[in-house]
C-alpha positions in Angstrom: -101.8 17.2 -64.6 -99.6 19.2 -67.2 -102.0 20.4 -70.3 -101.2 19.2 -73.5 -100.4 21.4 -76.0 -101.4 19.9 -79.7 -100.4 21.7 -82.5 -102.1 20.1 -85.6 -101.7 21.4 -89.9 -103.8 19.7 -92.0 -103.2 19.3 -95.6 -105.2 18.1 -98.5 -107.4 19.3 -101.4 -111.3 21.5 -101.4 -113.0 18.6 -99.2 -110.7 19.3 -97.0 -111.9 23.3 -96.9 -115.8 22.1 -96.8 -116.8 22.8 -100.5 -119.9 22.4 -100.9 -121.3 22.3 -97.2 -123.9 24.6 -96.3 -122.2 24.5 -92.8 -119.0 25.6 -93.8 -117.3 22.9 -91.5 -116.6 20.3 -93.8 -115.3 17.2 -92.1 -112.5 18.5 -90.6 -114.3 21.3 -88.6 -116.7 18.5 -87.2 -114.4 16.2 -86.2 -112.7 19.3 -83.9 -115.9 20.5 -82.8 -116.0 16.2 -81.2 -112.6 16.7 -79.9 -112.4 18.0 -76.4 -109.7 17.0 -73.8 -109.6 17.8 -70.0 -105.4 17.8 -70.3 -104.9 18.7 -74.3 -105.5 22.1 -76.0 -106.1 21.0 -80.0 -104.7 24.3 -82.2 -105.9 22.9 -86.1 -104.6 24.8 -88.8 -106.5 23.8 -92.3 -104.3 24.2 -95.4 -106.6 22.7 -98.4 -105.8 23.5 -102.0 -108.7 22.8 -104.7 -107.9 20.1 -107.2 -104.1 18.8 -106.1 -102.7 15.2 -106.3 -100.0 13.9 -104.0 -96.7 15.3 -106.0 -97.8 18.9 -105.3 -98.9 17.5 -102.1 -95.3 16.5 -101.7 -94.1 19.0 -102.7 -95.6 21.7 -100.8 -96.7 20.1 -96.9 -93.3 21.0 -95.1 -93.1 24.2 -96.4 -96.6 25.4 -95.3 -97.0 22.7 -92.3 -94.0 23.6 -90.8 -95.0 27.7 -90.5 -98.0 26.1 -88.3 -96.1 23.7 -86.1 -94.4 25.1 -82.7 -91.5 24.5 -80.3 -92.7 22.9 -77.6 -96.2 21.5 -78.6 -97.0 18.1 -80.4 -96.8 18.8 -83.4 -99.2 16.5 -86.0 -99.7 16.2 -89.7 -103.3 15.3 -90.7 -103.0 14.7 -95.1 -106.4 14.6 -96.8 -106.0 12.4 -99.6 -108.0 13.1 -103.2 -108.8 10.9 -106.3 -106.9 14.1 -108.3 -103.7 11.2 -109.4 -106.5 9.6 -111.3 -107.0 12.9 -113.8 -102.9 13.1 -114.1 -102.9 9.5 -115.4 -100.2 8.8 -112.5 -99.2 5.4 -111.8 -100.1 4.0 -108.6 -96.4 3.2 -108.0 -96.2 7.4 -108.3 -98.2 8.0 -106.0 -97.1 5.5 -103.3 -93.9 7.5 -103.7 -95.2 10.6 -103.2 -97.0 9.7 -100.0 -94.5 7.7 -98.7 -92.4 10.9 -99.5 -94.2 12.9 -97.2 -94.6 10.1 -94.3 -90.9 9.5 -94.1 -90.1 13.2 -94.2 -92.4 13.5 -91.1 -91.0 10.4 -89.6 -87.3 12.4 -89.8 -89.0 15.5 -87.9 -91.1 12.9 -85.1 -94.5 14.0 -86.6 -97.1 11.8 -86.3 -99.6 11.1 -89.3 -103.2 10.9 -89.3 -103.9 10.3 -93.4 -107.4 10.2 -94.1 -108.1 8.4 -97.7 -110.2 9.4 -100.8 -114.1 8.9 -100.7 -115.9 7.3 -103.7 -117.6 9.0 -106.1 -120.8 8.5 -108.4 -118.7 6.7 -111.3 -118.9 3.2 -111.3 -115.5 2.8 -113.6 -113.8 5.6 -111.7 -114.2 3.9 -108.3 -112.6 0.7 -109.7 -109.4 2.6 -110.0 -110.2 4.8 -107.1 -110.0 1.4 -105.1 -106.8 0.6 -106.0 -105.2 3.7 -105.4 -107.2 4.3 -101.8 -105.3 0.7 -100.8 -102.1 1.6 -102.4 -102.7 4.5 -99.9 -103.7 2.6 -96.9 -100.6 -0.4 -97.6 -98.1 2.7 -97.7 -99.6 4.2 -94.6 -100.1 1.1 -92.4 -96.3 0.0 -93.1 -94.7 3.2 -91.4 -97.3 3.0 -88.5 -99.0 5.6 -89.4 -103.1 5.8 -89.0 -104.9 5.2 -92.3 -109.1 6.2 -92.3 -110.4 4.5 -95.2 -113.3 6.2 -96.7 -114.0 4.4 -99.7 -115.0 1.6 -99.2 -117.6 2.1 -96.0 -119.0 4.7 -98.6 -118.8 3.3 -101.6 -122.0 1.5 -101.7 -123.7 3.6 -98.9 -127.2 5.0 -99.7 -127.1 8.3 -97.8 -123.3 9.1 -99.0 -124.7 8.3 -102.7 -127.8 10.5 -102.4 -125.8 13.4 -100.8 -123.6 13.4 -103.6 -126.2 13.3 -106.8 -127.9 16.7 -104.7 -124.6 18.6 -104.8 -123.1 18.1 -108.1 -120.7 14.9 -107.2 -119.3 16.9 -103.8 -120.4 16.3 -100.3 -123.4 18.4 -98.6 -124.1 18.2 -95.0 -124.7 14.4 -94.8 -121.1 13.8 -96.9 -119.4 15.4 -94.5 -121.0 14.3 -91.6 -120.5 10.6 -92.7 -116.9 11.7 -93.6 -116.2 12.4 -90.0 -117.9 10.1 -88.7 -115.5 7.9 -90.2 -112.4 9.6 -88.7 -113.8 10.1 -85.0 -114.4 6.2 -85.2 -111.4 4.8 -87.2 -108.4 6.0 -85.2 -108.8 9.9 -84.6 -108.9 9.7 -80.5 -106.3 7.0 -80.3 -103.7 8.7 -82.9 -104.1 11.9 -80.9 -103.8 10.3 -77.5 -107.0 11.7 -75.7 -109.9 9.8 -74.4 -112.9 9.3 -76.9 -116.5 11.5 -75.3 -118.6 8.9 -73.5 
């Protein structure tokens, strides 16, 4: 059986990185650490940057993305969305735009699109919005075929996520994270990459 070659770049904002995590994995690093294939190599690149929202997303995921990706591999975009829009005071029609931006651009090259959405936070009022913008997310995502993991709402109202987050100053610790990839192992991460899920 020929091996698989998949060449993945990942871009998104400091939970991408693992901020906070005592581990140092985030959920990113523990969702590759599940990801094994008998006819796939997985090479993950990790390109966060600390408090972005999706127009310098947008404006920077080729550019950096495409150093990582490789003639002759499978090349795949993972975007880590964040609630940073919010603080910019940027429509939701914005940042639809901006997203869908990036997923046609990848479209264009044949990349497929793993985009993982924002998690809740501890503010009640902040999450109303956050809601809206996460399924503004998903709608744009979902129409081009693309997989959407939806983190808000399984997390929204979810003890342990909560909890995790008062500890650690309103960032994940080592239970955030853990739920976080949780969430993409079981939402569409083995399917969108074409391997078997682990028994």
């Amino acid at each position: 059986m020929e091996q698989r070659r998949i060449r993945l770049a990942a871009v998104g904002d400091e939970l991408l990185a693992g901020l906070g995590d005592p581990r140092a994995l985030g959920w990113l690093g523990r969702v590759l650490a599940r990801t094994s294939a008998d006819n796939a190599t997985v090479e993950a690149f990790s390109l966060a940057a600390p408090d972005e929202g999706t127009e310098a997303l947008a404006g920077r995921w080729l550019d950096e993305a495409g150093r990582r990706f490789a003639e002759g591999a499978e090349n795949r975009l993972v975007i880590a969305l964040s609630d940073r829009d919010l603080d910019l005071e940027m429509s939701t029609a914005r940042s639809r735009l901006n997203l869908a931006n990036i997923l046609d651009g990848a479209a264009q090259m044949s990349i497929k699109v793993l985009v993982v959405g924002p998690p809740p936070g501890l503010d009640a009022e902040r999450n109303r919005r956050l809601a809206d913008l996460s399924a503004a997310f998903a709608d744009v995502t979902t129409r081009r075929k693309h997989v959407y993991v939806d983190t808000f709402t399984p997390l929204q109202s979810h003890e342990q996520w909560r909890s995790d987050l008062a500890a650690n100053g309103g960032t994940p610790g080592q239970a955030g994270y853990g739920l976080m990839a949780w969430l993409v192992l079981h939402r569409g991460w083995f399917q969108w990459l074409e391997i078997p899920a682990p028994a």
